[in-house]
C-alpha positions in Angstrom: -66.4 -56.8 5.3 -68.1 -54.3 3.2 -70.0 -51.2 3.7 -73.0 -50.1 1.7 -74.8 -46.7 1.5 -77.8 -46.2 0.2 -80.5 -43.7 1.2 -81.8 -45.1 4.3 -85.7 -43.2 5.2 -86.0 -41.7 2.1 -89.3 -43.0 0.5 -89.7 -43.7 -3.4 -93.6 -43.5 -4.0 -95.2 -44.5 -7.0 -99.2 -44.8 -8.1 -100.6 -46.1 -4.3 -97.4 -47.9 -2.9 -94.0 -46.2 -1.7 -91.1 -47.8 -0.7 -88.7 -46.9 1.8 -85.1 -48.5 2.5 -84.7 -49.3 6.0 -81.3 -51.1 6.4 -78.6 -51.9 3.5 -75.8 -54.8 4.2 -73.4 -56.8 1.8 -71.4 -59.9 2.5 -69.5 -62.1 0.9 -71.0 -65.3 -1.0 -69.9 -67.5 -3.4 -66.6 -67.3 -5.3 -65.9 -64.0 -7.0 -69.6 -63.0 -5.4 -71.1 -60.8 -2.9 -74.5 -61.0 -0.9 -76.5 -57.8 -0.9 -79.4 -57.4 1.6 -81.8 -54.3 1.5 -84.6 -54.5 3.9 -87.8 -52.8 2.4 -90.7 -50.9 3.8 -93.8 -51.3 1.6 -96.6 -48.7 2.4 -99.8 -50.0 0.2 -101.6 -46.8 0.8 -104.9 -48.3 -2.0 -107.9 -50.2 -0.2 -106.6 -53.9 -2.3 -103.9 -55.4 -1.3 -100.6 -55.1 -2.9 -98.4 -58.3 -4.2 -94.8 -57.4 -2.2 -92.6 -59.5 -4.4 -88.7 -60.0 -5.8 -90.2 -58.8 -9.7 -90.8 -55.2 -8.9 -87.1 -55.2 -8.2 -83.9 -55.4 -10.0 -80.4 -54.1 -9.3 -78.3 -52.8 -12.1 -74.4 -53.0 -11.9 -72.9 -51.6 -15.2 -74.5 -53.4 -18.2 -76.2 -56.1 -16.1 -79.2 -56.3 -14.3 -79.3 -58.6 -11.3 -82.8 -60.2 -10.3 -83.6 -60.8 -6.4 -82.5 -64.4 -5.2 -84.8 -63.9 -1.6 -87.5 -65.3 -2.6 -89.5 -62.3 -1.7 -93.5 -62.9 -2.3 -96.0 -61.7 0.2 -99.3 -59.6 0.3 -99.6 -56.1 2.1 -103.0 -55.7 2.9 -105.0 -52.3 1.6 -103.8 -49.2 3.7 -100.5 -51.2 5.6 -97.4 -51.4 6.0 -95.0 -54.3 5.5 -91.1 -54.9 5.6 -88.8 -57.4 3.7 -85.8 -58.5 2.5 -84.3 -58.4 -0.7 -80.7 -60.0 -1.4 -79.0 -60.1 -4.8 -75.8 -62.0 -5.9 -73.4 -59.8 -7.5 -69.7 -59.7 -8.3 -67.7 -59.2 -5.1 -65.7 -56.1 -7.0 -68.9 -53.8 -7.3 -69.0 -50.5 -6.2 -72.2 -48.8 -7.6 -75.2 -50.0 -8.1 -78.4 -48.5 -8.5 -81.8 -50.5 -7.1 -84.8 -50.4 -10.0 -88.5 -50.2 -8.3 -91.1 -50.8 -10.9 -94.3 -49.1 -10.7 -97.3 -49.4 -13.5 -96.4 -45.4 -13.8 -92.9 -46.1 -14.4 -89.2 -47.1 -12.9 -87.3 -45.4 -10.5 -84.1 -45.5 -9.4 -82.2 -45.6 -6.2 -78.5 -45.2 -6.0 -76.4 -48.0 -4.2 -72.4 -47.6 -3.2 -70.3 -50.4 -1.5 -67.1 -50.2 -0.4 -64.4 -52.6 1.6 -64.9 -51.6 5.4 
């Protein structure tokens, strides 16, 4: 069982989209492997829609950067919200993370911790 902090409400805004982390939960996957699941607020606040998808993610553990593996690809209509899940694949002995949002303005950064529960 692990337990994974992250901050949960705090929204990351960028150009006309902010994100905000609503829930954060690992478990275990694959040999040597853990699951990571972040569920994602996106809050297009332009009049076009906004392509919600895995690619403006990553999530960086030590020298390696860990693409999404949920198949994450939807539309949030101009001036909505939307929420949805993220889940990377890392080794089951990480600790610290940080999850990378892309914007066209820039990256930024949130902090992850997980620990054994």
């Amino acid at each position: 069982m692990y337990r994974v902090d992250a901050p949960l409400g705090t929204p990351f805004r960028g150009d006309d989209v902010t994100y905000t982390l609503i829930s954060a939960a690992a478990a275990p996957d694959v040999d040597g492997s853990m699951r990571i699941d972040l569920e994602v607020k996106a809050s297009n606040e332009d009049r076009f829609d906004l392509n919600f998808w895995d690619n403006t993610f990553r999530l960086h553990v030590g020298d390696n950067n860990y693409a999404p593996v949920s198949g994450l690809n939807e539309l949030v209509p101009g001036n909505s919200t939307k929420a949805g899940k993220l889940s990377f694949v890392v080794p089951d002995d990480t600790t610290a993370a940080q999850l990378a949002i892309a914007f066209q303005s820039g990256t930024k950064s949130v902090p992850v911790t997980i620990s054994r529960a």
